[in-house]
C-alpha positions in Angstrom: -14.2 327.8 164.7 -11.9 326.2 161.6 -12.7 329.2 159.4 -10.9 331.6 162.3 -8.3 329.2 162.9 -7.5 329.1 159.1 -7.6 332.6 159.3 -5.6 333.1 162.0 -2.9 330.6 160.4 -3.5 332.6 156.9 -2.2 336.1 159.0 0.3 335.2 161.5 2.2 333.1 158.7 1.6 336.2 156.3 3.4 338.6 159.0 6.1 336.4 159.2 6.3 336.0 155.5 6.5 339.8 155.3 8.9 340.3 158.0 11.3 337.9 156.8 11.4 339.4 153.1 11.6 343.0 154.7 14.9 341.3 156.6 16.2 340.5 153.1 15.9 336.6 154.5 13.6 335.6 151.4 15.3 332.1 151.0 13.9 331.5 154.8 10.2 332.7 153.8 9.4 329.7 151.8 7.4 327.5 154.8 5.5 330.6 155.9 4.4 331.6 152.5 3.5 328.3 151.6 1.7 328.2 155.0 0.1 330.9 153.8 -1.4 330.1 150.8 -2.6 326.7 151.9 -4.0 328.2 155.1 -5.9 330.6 152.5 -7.2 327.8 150.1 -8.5 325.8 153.2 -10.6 328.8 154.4 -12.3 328.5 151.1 -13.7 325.6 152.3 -14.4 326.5 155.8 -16.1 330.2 154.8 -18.5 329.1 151.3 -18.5 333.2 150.3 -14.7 332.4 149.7 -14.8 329.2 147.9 -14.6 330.5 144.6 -11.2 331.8 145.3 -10.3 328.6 146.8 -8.1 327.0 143.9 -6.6 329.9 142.7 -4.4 330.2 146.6 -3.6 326.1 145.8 -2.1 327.7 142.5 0.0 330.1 144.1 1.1 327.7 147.0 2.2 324.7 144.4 3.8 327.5 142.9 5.1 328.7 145.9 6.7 324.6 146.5 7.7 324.7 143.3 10.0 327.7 143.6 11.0 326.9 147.0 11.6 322.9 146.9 11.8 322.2 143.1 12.8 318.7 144.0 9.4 317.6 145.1 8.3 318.0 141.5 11.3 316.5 139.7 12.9 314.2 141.5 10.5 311.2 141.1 13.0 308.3 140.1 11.8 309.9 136.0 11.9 313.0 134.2 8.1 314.3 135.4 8.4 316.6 131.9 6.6 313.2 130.5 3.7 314.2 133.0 3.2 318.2 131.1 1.8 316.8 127.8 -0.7 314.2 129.3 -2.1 316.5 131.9 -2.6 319.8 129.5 -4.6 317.2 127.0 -6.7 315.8 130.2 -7.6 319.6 130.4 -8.5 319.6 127.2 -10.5 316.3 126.9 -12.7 318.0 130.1 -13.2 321.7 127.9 -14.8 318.7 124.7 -17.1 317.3 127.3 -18.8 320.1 128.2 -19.3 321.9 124.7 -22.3 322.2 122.7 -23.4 324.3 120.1 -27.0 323.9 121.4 -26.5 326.2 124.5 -25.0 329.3 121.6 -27.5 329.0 119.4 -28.2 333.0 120.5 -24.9 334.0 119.4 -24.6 331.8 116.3 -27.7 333.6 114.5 -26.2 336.7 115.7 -22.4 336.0 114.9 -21.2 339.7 115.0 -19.1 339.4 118.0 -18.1 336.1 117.8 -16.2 337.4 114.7 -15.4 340.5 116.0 -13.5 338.6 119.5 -11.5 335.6 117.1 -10.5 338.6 114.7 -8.9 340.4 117.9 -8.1 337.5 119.9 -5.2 336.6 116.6 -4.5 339.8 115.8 -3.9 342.5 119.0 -2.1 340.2 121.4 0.2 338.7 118.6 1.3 342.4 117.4 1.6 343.6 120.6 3.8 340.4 121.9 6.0 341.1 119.3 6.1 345.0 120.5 6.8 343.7 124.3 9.8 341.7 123.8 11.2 344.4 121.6 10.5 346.8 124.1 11.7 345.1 127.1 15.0 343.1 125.1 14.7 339.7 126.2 16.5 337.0 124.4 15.4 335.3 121.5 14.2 332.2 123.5 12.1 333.9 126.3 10.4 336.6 123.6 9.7 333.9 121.2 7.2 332.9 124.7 6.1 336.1 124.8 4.5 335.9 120.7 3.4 332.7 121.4 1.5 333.4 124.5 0.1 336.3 122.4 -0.9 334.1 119.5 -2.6 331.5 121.6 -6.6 331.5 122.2 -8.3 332.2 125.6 -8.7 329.3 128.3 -11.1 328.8 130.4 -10.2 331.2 133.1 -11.4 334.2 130.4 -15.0 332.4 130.9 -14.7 332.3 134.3 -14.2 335.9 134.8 -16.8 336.9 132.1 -19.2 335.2 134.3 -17.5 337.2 137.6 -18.1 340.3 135.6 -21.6 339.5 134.6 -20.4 339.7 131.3 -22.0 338.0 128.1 -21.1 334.3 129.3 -22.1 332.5 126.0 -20.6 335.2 123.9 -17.2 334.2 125.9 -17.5 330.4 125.4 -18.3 330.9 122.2 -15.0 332.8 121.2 -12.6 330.9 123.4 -14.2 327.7 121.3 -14.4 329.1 118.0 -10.5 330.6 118.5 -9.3 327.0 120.3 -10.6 325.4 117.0 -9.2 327.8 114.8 -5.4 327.1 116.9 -3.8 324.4 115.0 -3.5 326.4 111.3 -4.0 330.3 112.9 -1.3 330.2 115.9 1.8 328.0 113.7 0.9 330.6 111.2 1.2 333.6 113.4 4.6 332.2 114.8 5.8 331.6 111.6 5.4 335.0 110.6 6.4 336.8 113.8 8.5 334.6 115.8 10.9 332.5 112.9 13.8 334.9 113.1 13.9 334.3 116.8 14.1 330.6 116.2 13.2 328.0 113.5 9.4 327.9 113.7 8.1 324.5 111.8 4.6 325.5 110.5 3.7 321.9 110.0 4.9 320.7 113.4 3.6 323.2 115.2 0.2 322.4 113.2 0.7 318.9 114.1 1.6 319.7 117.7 -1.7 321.8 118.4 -4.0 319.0 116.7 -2.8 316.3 119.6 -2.6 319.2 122.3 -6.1 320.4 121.4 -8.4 318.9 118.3 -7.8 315.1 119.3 -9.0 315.5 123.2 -12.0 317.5 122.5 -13.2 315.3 120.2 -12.2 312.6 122.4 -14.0 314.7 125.0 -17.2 315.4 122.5 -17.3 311.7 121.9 -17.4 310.5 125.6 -20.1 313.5 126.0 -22.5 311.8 123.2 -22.1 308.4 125.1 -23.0 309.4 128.3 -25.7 311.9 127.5 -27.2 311.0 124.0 -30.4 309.9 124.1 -30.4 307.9 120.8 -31.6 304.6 121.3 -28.8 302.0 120.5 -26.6 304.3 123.3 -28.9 303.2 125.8 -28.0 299.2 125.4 -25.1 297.9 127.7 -24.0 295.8 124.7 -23.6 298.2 122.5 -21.9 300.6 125.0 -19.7 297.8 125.8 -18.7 297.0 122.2 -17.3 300.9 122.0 -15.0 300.5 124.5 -13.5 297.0 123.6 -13.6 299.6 120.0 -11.9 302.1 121.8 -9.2 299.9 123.7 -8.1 298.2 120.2 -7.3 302.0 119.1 -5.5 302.4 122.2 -3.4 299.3 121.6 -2.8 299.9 118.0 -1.8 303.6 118.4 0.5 302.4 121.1 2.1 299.3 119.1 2.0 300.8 115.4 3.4 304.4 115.4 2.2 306.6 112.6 4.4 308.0 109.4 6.0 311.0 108.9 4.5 314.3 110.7 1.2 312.4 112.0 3.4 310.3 115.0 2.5 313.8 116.5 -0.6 313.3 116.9 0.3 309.4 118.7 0.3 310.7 122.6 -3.2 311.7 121.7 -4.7 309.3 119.7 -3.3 306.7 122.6 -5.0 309.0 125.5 -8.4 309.7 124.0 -9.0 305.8 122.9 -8.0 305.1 126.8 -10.3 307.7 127.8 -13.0 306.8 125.8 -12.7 303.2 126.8 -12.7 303.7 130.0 -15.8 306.1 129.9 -17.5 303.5 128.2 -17.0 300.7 131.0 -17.6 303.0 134.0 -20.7 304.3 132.1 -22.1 299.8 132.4 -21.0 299.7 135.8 -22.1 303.0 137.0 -26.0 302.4 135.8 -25.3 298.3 137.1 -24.7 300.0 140.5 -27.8 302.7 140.1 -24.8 305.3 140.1 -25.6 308.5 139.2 -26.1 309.3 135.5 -24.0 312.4 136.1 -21.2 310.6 137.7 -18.6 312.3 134.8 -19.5 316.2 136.2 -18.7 315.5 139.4 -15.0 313.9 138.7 -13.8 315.5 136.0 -14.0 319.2 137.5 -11.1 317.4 140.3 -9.3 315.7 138.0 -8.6 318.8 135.5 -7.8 320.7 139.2 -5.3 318.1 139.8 -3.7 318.1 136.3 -3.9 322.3 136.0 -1.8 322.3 139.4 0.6 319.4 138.4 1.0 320.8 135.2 1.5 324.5 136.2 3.8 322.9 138.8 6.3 320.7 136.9 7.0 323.2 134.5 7.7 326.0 136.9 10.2 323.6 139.1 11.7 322.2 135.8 12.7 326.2 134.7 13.1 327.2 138.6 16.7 328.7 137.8 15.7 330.6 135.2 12.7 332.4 136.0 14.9 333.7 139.0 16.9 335.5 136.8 13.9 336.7 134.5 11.3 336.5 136.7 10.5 340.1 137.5 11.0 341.5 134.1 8.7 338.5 132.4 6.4 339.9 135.2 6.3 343.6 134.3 6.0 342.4 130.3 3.2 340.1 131.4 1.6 343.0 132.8 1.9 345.6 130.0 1.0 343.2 127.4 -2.4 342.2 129.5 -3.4 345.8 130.2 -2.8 346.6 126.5 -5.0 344.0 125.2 -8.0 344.8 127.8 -8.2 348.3 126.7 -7.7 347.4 122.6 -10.3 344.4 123.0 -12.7 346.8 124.9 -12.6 349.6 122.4 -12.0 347.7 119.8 -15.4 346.2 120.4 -16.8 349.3 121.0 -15.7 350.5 117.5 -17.6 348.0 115.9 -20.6 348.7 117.6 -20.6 346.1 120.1 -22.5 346.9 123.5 -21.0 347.8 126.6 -21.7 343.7 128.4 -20.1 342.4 125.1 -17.3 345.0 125.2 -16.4 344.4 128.8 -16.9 340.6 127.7 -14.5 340.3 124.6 -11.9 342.8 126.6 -11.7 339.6 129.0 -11.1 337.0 126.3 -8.8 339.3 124.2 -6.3 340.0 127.2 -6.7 336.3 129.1 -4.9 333.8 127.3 -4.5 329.5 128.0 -1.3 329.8 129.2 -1.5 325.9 129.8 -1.6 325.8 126.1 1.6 328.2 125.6 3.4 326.1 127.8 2.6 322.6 126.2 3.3 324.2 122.6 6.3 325.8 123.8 7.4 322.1 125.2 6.1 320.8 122.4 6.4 322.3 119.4 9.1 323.9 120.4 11.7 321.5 122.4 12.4 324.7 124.2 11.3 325.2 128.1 12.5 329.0 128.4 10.0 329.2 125.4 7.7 328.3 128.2 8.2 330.8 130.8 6.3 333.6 129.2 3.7 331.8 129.2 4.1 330.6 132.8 4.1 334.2 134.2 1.4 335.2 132.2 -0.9 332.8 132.9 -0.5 333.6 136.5 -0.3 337.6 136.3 -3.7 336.8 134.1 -5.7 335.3 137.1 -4.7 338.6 139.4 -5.8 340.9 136.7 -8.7 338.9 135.1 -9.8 338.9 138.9 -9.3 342.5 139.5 -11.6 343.9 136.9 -14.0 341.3 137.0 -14.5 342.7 140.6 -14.2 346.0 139.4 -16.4 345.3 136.3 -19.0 343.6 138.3 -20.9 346.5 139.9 -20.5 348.9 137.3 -23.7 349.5 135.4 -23.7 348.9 131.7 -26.2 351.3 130.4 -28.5 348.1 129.2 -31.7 347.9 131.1 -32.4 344.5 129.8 -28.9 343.4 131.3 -29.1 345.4 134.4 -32.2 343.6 134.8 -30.9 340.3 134.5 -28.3 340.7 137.1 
C-alpha cells in the first residue's frame, strides 16, 4: 500500500513538474520536483528491488533544495563552507576503514591491470580535460575545474558500478586505492603542468592540501580498522584500548592548541579530526563490548554517516555557487558529458590494447571515466580558494552517476566471452 502511494506521489508530482517547465514556469517547479525526488527515494524503501537506487533520488532532491532554496544550506547563523572540508575527510576516514590488502591479494600477484588502470586513470582524463575546456571556451576559473576533475582518482561510485556491471570488483578497488594514494604528488603535479596558466597552481600546497583531504583520514580510518578488528592480543584489553584513546585525545588537543610550521598547518584540520575519531572509536569500542554490543557496531553507522556527509557536502557547495552554475550550468553539463564518454571508450580500448580481458576492460572503462568528484570539489575549495573551481567538478560528479548507471545496466547482461566469468555470474 506505501510503495503505490509513493508511487503515485512520485508521478502526479512528475506531471506537474513537466507541465510547469513546458509552461516556461520553471521557478514554480521547485516543490513538485523536490516532491518528486523524495517521493522516489522513499519507494526505495517501500519496494527492496529499488533500494539500491534509493540514495542517488536523495542526491538529486538535496540538489534539487539546494538550487531551489539555497538559503536552507547557507543561512545557518555561520558560513556552512567550514562544514565542506570536515565532511569530504569523514568520507574519507570511512573509504580507510574498509581497506585491506588481504582481500587483493589476486590482483597484487597479477599487477598487470592495476598498472594498466592508474597509468590511464592520470593520463586520459587529464589530456582530455584540458581538450574540453579548450573546446567548449570556458573561463579560466571554471576550466581550471574541468583539469582538475580530470586529474583526480576514481571514488567510490566507480566500485559501485563495477559491481552493477559484474565487472572485476577487486580489480576496481584496487585501482581507485592505488590512484587515491598516488593523489597527493600525481594530481598537484598534473595541475601544475596543465592548469598553471589558468591560474597560479602551488605544487606544494596542493600536495599539502590532498595529504589532509586524503592520506591523514585513511590512515586515521586504517588505524580505527586495526582497533576494532585486530586480533592481536594486547587489542583485546579494555586498558590498553582505553590508554589509545586518552593517546588519541592528547593529539587532538595538541593539534588544536599548537598549530604546525610553514606548509604542514595544512595538514592541522586533519590531524585534529582523525585523533577525535580515533578517540572516540576507541571509547565506544569499551562501552560497546561493556554493553554486549555488537562487535560490528562501526559497519552499521558509518555507511549513514558518510550518506549524511556525501549529501551535506554535495549540497553546501551547490547552494554556495547557486548563481553561477545557472549561468554555466548547461554548458558544464554538455562538457561533463563529452569528457565522460571520451574516457569510457579510451579506458575500454585502451585496456583492450594491452591485452586486458573483456570483464577487466569493461571494469577499468568504469574507473577511467568516473571520477571522486567529492575530492575535486574539496581541492578546488581547498587548494585552490576558488569555488567556481569547484563546479566542474560538481556537474560531473553528478552527470557520472547517470552515466556510470547507464552502462552498468547496459554492461550487465552483455556476455563477456569468459566462460569462467559467465559462470560466476
Amino acid at each position: 500500500m506505501m510503495a503505490k502511494l509513493l508511487l503515485g506521489i512520485a508521478v502526479i508530482s512528475l506531471l506537474g513538474t513537466i507541465v510547469l517547465i513546458t509552461l516556461g514556469n520553471v521557478a514554480d517547479a521547485g516543490l513538485p520536483m523536490l516532491a518528486t525526488f523524495i517521493a522516489a527515494a522513499l519507494y526505495g524503501y517501500a519496494d527492496t528491488k529499488f533500494k539500491n537506487i534509493s540514495f542517488t533520488f536523495w542526491v538529486f532532491a538535496f540538489l534539487v533544495a539546494a538550487m531551489y532554496y539555497p538559503f536552507l544550506f547557507t543561512d545557518w547563523g555561520f558560513n556552512t563552507q567550514v562544514l565542506v572540508i570536515p565532511m569530504l575527510q569523514l568520507i574519507m576516514f570511512g573509504m580507510g576503514t574498509k581497506l585491506s590488502l588481504g582481500d587483493f591479494r589476486k590482483e597484487l600477484k597479477q599487477p598487470k591491470g592495476i598498472l594498466a588502470g592508474t597509468i590511464m586513470v592520470f593520463t586520459i582524463m587529464p589530456l582530455v580535460g584540458v581538450l574540453v575546456a579548450k573546446a567548449f571556451r570556458f573561463p579560466p576559473e571554471i576550466a581550471v575545474g574541468v583539469i582538475l576533475i580530470g586529474a583526480c582518482p576514481g571514488g567510490a561510485s566507480s566500485n559501485v558500478m563495477a559491481f552493477l556491471a559484474r565487472g572485476n570488483v577487486a580489480l576496481s578497488v584496487s585501482v581507485t586505492t592505488v590512484a587515491t594514494l598516488l593523489t597527493p604528488v600525481i594530481t598537484p603535479a598534473l595541475m601544475k603542468l596543465f592548469a598553471d596558466q589558468l591560474v597560479e597552481i602551488s605544487f606544494v600546497k596542493m600536495m599539502f592540501s590532498s595529504f589532509n583531504l586524503i592520506i591523514v583520514p585513511i590512515a586515521a580510518g586504517l588505524i580505527c580498522h586495526n582497533i576494532l578488528y585486530s586480533k592481536a592480543a594486547w587489542l583485546q584489553r579494555d586498558g590498553n584500548v582505553f590508554g589509545l584513546g586518552v593517546l588519541f585525545s592528547v593529539g587532538c588537543l595538541l593539534s588544536a592548541v599548537y598549530p604546525l610550521p610553514g606548509s604542514f598547518s595544512t595538514l592541522q584540520p586533519g590531524l585534529i579530526l582523525g585523533f577525535a575519531l580515533s578517540a572516540i572509536i576507541s571509547f565506544t569500542k569499551i562501552l560497546v563490548k561493556r554493553f554486549s554490543g555488537p562487535d560490528d557496531w562501526m559497519n552499521k553507522i558509518l555507511p549513514s554517516l558518510s550518506m549524511v556527509a556525501i549529501l551535506l557536502f554535495v549540497t553546501i557547495v551547490v547552494a554556495l555557487n547557486r548563481d553561477k552554475l545557472l549561468v554555466v550550468g548547461l554548458l558544464l553539463v554538455a562538457a561533463s558529458a563529452v569528457h565522460n564518454l571520451i574516457g569510457f571508450v579510451l579506458g575500454y580500448w585502451g585496456s583492450r590494447a594491452v591485452g586486458l580481458s573483456v570483464q577487466d576492460s569493461r571494469t577499468l572503462s568504469i574507473e577511467v571515466a568516473l571520477k571522486n568528484g567529492g575530492l575535486g570539489m574539496g581541492l578546488a575549495l581547498d587548494a585552490l580558494n576558488n569555488a567556481n573551481a569547484a563546479l566542474a567538478p560538481i556537474v560531473f560528479g553528478k552527470w557520472m552517476n547517470i552515466s556510470g548507471s547507464a552502462i552498468a545496466n547496459y554492461w550487465r547482461d552483455k556476455p563477456t566471452g569468459d566462460p569462467v566469468v559467465e559462470l560466476q555470474n
